[in-house]
PAGUTI-281400 format. One line per field, with one value per residue (C-alpha): residue number from 1; residue in three letters; z negated, y negated, x. Coordinates in nm, 3 decimals. Each point is the difference from the previous one (the first is absolute). Layout:
! PAGUTI-281400
pos	[NUM;...]
code	[Ala;...]
up	[Z;...]
north	[Y;...]
east	[X;...]
END
This chain:
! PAGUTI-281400
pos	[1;2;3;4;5;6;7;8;9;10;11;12;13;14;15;16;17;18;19;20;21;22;23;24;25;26;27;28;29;30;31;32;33;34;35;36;37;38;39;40;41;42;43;44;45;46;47;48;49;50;51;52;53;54;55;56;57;58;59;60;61;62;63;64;65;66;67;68;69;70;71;72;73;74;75;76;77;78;79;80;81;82;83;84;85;86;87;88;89;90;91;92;93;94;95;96;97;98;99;100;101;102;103;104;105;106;107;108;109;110;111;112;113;114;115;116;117;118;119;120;121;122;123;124;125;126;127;128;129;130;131;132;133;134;135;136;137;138;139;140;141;142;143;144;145;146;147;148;149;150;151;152;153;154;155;156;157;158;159;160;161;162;163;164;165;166;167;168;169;170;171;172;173;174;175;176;177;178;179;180;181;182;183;184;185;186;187;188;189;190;191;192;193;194;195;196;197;198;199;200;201;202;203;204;205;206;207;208;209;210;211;212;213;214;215;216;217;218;219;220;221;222;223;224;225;226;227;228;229;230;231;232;233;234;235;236;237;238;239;240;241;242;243;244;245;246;247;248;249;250;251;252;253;254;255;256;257;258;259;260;261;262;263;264;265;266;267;268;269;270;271;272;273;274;275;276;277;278;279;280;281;282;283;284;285;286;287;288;289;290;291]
code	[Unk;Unk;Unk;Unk;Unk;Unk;Unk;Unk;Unk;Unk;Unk;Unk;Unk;Unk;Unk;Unk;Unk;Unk;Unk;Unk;Unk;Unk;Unk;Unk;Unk;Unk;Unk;Unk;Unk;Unk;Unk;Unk;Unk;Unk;Unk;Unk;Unk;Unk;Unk;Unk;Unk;Unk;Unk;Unk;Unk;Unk;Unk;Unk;Unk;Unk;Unk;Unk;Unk;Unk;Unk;Unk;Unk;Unk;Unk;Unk;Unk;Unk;Unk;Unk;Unk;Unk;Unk;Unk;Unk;Unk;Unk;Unk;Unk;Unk;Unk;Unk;Unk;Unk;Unk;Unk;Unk;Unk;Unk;Unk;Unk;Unk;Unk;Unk;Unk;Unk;Unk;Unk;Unk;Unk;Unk;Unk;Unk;Unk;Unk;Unk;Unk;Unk;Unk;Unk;Unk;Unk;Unk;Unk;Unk;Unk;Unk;Unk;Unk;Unk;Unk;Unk;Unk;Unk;Unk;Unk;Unk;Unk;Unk;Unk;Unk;Unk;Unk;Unk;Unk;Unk;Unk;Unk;Unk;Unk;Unk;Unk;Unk;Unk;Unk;Unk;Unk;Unk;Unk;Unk;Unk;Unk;Unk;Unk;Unk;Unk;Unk;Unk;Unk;Unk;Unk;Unk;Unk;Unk;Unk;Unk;Unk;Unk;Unk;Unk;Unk;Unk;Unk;Unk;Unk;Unk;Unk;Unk;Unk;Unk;Unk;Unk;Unk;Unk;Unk;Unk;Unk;Unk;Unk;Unk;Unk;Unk;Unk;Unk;Unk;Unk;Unk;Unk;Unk;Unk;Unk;Unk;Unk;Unk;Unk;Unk;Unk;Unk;Unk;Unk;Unk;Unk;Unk;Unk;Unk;Unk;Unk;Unk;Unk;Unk;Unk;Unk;Unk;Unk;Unk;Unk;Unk;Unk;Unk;Unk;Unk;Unk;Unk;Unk;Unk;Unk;Unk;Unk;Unk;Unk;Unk;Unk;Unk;Unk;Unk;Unk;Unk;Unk;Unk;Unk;Unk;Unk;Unk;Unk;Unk;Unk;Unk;Unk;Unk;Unk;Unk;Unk;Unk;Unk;Unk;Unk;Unk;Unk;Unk;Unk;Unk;Unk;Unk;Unk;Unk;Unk;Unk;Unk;Unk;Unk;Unk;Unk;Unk;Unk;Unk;Unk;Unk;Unk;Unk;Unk;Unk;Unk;Unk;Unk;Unk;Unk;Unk]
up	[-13.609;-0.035;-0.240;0.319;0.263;-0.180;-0.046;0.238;0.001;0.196;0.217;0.147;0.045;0.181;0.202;0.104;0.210;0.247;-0.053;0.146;0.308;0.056;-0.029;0.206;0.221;0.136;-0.155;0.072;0.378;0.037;-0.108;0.155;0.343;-0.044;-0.088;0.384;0.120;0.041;0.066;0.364;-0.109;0.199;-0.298;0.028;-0.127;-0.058;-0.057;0.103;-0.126;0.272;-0.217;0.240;0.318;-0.025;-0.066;0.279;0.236;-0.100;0.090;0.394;-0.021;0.255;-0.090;-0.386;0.138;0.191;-0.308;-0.183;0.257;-0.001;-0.377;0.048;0.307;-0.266;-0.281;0.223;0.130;-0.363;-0.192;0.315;0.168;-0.221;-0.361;0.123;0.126;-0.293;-0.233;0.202;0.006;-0.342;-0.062;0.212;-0.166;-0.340;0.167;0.132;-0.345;-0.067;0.266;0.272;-0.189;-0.178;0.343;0.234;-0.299;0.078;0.378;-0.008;-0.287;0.199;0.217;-0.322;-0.159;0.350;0.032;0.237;0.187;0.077;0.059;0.221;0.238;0.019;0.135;0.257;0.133;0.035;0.203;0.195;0.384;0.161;-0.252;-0.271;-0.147;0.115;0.378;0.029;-0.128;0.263;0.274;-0.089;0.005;0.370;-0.080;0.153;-0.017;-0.314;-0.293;-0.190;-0.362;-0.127;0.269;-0.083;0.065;-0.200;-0.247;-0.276;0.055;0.005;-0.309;-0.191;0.058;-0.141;-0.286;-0.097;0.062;-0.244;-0.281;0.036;-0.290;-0.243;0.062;-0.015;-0.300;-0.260;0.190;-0.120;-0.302;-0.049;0.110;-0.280;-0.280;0.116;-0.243;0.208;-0.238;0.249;0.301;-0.203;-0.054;0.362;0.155;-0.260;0.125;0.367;0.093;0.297;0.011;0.239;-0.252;-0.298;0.137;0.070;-0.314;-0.257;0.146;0.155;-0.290;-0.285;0.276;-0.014;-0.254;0.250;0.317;-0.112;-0.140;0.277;0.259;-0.179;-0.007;0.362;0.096;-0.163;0.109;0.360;-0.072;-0.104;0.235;0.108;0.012;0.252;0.251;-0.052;0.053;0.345;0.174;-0.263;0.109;0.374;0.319;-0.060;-0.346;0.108;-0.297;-0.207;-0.405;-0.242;-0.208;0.282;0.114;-0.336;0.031;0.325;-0.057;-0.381;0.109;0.413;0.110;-0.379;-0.056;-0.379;-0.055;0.232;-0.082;-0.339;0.106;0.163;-0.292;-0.238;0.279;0.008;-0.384;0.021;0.268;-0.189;-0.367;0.195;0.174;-0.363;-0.124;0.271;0.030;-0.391;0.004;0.287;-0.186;-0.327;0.168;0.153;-0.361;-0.165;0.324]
north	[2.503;-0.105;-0.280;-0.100;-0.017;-0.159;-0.262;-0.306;-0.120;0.331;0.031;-0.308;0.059;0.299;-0.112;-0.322;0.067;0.159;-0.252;-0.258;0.213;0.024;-0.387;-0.089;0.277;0.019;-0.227;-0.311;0.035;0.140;-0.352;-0.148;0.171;-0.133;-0.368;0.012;0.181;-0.345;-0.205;-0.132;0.073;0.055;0.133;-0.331;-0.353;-0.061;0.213;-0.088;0.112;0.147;0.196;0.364;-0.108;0.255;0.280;-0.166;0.053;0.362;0.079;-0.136;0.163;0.273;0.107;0.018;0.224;0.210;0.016;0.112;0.249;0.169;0.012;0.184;0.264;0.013;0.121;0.230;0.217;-0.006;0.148;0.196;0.155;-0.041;0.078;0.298;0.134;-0.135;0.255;0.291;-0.013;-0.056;0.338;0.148;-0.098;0.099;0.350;0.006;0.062;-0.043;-0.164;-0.050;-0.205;-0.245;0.029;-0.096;-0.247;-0.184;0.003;-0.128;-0.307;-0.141;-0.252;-0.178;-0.016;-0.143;-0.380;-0.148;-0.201;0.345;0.153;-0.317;0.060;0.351;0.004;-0.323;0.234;0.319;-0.219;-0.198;0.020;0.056;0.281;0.068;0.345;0.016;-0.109;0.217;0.311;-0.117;-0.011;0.356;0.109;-0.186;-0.336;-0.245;-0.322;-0.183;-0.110;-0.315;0.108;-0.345;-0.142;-0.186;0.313;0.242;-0.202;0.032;0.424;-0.010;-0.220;0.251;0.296;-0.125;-0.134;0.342;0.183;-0.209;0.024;0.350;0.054;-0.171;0.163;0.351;-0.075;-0.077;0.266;0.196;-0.110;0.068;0.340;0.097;-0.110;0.238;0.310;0.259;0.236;-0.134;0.134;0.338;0.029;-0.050;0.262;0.252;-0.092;0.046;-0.346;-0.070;-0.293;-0.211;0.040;-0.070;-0.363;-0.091;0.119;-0.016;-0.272;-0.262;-0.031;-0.057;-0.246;-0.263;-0.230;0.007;-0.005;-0.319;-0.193;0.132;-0.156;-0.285;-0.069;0.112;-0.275;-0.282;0.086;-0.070;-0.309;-0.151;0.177;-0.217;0.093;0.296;-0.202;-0.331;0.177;0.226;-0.273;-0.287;0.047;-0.065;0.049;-0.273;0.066;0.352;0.165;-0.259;0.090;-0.276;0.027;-0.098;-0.243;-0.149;-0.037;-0.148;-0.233;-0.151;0.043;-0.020;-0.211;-0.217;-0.004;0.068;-0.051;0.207;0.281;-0.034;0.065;0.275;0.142;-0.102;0.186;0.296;0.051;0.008;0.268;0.198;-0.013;0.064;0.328;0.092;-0.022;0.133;0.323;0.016;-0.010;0.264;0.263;-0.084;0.095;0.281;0.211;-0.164;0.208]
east	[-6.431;-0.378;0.088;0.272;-0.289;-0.217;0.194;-0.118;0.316;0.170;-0.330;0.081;0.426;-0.103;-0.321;0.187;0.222;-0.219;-0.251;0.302;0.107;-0.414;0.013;0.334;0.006;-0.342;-0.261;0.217;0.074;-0.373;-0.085;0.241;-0.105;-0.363;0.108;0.243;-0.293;-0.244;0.322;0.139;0.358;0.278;0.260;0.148;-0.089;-0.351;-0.284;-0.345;-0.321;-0.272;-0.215;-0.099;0.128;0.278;-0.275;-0.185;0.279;0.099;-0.370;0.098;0.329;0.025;0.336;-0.094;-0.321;0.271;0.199;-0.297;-0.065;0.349;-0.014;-0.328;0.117;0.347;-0.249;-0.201;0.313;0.142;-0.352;-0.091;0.338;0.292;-0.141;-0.185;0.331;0.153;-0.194;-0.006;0.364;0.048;-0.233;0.250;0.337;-0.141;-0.061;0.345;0.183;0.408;0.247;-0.231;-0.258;0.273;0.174;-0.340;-0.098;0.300;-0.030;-0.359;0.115;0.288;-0.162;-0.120;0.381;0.171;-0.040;-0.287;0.250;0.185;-0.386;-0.117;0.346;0.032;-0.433;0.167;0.217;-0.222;-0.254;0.229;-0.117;0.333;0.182;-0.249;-0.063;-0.357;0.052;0.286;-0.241;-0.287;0.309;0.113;-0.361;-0.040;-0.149;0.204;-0.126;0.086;-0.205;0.032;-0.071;-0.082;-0.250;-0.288;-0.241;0.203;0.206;-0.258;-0.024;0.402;0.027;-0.292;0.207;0.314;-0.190;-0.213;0.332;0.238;-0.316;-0.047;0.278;-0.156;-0.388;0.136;0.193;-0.277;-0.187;0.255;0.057;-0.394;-0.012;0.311;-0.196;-0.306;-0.033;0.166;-0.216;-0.313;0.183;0.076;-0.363;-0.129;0.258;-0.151;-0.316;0.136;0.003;0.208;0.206;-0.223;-0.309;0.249;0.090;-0.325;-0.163;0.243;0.248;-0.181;-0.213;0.240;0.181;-0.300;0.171;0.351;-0.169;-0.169;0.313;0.171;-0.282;0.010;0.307;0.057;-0.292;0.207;0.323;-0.173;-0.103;0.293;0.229;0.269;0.366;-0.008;-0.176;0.153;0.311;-0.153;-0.212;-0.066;-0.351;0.030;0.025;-0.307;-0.166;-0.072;0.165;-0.031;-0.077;-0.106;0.307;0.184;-0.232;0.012;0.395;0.035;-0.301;0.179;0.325;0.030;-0.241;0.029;-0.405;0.066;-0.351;-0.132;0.191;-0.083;-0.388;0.101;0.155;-0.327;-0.176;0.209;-0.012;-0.356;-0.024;0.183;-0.175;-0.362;0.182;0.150;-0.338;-0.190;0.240;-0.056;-0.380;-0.017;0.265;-0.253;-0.296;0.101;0.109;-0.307;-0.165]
END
């Protein structure tokens, strides 16, 4: 088996094909992106070099800043209200034992298996202004007048909501998963030592979660940024740009409105956001256990 993998020969079958996908998959369009990035293209017939004006524009862009913005409040109710929930409820199922915890498991994971069209409809109809599920609670409660869900003051709050709801699945799931592969011999040892359960989960819980809580804000993070389908599907970033996200941006920009170009800057921009967040979450987590 040594003599096999030292062999240059099966090094290379095996490295290879990743090294392809790498190429083809990500390094190409990356590329690709930057060279449509300093072009005046359309999609369509000739492309025409302007150097940075697309970067130049993007920095005028109001609805790219409101993008940005969304992306940001997106981020802040994901890290600050749904993955603190996310964790506390994943202690709790693991408490729960047998039936109810597969059962409850289930329940809380079954946003994240229906499709986003289904997910996208079903929120149109709860805050529709005329028979939606939320007026009609406010009516029964004695507030008459109607609300309109997806106006431009309240869109982006009614948009956040749907998206920290349908994400919560996925949070509390590798929460989950992280709390299982804790040494239930730790949780034996602090209930001899009269530990209640509070002290246990900050003391012996939290801690070992570092490494999952920081994929999981990571990941979390980017998965605002480049959220797309839920509201393209809910308000495709109107009424205005008011919950407009860059993804979508970036779509109706290359696609819509056929500035190929432009929306290829966007996406150039977009990637880098996202790399100086990776590294920035990465160098924070670091510092903190070298604290």
């Amino acid at each position: 088996m040594k003599k096999l993998y030292s062999n240059k020969l099966v090094i290379l079958s095996l490295v290879l094909p990743g090294i392809l996908v790498f190429i083809f998959a990500i390094l190409a369009p990356i590329c690709l992106s930057v060279y449509y990035g300093c072009m005046d293209y359309s999609g369509m017939g000739k492309a025409t070099f302007n150097g940075i004006d697309n970067y130049k524009m993007l920095l005028r862009d109001a609805a790219f800043g409101r993008a940005l913005l969304n992306s940001l409040l997106l981020a802040v109710g994901f890290v600050f209200i749904q993955h603190p929930i996310a964790l506390i409820v994943a202690a709790v199922l693991d408490k729960l034992q047998g039936k109810a915890e597969g059962f409850f498991r289930c329940v809380y994971f079954i946003p994240n298996v229906i499709s986003v069209a289904v997910i996208a409809y079903l929120w149109k109809f709860i805050y529709n202004p005329d028979f939606g599920l939320i007026n009609n609670i406010l009516k029964s409660l004695g507030y008459q007048e109607k609300i309109n869900w997806f106006s431009p003051n309240i869109a982006i709050w009614s948009v956040l909501i749907v998206l920290i709801w349908h994400g919560f699945g996925w949070g509390m799931l590798i929460y989950y998963t992280g709390i299982k592969n804790i040494d239930p011999v730790l949780y034996e040892a602090s209930a001899i030592d009269g530990a209640n359960q509070a002290t246990t989960f900050l003391k012996i819980t939290l801690p070992l979660m570092k490494p999952v809580i920081q994929i999981n804000v990571t990941m979390a993070i980017i998965a605002a940024l480049k959220q797309m389908e839920t509201v393209y599907l809910l308000t495709n970033g109107g009424p205005g740009n008011s919950t407009q996200f860059a993804a979508n941006y970036l779509y109706q920009q290359a696609f819509k409105a056929f500035r190929y170009g432009y929306g290829n800057a966007i996406g150039i921009v977009f990637i880098i956001i996202c790399l100086v967040v990776t590294v920035g979450l990465n160098t924070i987590f670091v510092e903190k256990k070298e604290a």
